[in-house]
C-alpha positions in Angstrom: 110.8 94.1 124.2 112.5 94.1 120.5 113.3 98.0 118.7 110.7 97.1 116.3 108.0 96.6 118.9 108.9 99.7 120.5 108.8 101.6 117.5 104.9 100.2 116.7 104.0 101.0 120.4 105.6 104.5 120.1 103.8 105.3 116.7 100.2 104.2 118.3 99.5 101.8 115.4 97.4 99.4 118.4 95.9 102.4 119.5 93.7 102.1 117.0 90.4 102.2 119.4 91.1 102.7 122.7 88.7 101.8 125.0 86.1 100.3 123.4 82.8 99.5 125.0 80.0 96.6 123.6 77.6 99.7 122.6 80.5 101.4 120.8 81.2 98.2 119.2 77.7 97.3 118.1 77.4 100.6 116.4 80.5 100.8 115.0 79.7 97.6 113.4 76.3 99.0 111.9 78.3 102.1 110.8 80.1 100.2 108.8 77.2 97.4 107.4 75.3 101.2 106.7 78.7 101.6 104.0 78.8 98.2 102.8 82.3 97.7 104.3 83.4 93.5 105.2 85.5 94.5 107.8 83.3 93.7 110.7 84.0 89.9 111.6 86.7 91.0 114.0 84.3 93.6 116.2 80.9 90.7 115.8 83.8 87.9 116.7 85.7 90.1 119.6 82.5 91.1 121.5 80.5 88.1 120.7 77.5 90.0 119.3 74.6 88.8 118.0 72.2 89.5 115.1 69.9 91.0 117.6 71.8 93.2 118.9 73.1 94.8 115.6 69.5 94.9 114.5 68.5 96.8 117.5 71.5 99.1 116.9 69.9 100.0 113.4 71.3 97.7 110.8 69.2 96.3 108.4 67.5 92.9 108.3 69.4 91.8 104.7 72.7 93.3 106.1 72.3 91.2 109.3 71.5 87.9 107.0 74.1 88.3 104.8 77.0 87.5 107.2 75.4 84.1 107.0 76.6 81.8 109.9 79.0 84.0 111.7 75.8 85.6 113.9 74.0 83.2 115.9 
C-alpha cells in the first residue's frame, strides 16, 4: 500500500458511512430528495432500490418520477 493511500485511510475520508444498512440507505436517500439534493444515484444504484421502496420510505411521488429511468 502506497503513503498516499495510507494517509486517506488514516484521515477516515472512506469512512464516510460506515456500516450502512438497505433501511439506512432508503431513508438517507429520501432525506436527501426531502432537500432537493442530486446526489442520490450512487445510494439508489449501490443498493439497487426501487421506486417503491423510496416511496414507502416517505419521498414524494414527483420526487420519485423525476429520476426518470434510473428506478425501475
Amino acid at each position: 500500500m502506497g503513503k498516499a493511500k495510507k494517509r486517506s485511510l488514516h484521515l477516515g475520508i472512506y469512512d464516510q458511512f460506515g456500516k450502512l444498512t438497505r433501511v439506512e440507505a432508503v431513508q438517507l436517500v429520501v432525506d436527501k430528495l426531502k432537500k432537493n439534493e442530486n446526489d442520490v444515484y450512487g445510494l439508489i444504484t449501490l443498493f439497487g432500490l426501487s421506486a417503491e421502496e423510496i416511496l414507502e420510505g416517505g419521498a414524494s411521488y414527483e420526487s420519485v418520477k423525476g429520476l426518470g429511468g434510473l428506478l425501475s
